[in-house]
N, C-alpha and C positions, 0 to 999 in steps of 0.2 A: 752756404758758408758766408761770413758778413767778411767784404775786403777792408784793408786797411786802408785807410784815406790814402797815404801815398804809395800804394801798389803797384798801379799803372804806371806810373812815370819811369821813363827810361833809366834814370840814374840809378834807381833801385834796383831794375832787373838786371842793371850789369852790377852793383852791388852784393846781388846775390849769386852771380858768376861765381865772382870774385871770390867769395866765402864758401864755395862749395870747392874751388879749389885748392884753398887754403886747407879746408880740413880735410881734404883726399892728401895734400903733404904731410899735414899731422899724424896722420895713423899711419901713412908708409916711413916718418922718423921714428914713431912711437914702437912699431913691428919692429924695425932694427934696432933701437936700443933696447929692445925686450931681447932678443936673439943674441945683441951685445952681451948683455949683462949675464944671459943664461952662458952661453962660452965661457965666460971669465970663471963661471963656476967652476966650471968642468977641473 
C-alpha cells in the first residue's frame, strides 16, 4: 500500500487519535438521539 507523504509524522498520528475519537462521540450522540427521538414517539 503507497503511504501518504506526511503519514509518519507525529502530528498526524495524534491527528488521527484525535479523529477516531471524535467519531466514537458522534455515534454514541447519534445512538441517543435515535433512542431520543424513538421515545418521544411512543
Amino acid at each position: 500500500m503507497v503511504k501518504f507523504r506526511f503519514q509518519d509524522l507525529e502530528i498526524w498520528q495524534m491527528a488521527i487519535d484525535i479523529a477516531e475519537k471524535l467519531f466514537d462521540i458522534a455515534d454514541s450522540l447519534c445512538a441517543m438521539l435515535f433512542a431520543l427521538c424513538e421515545a418521544n414517539d411512543e
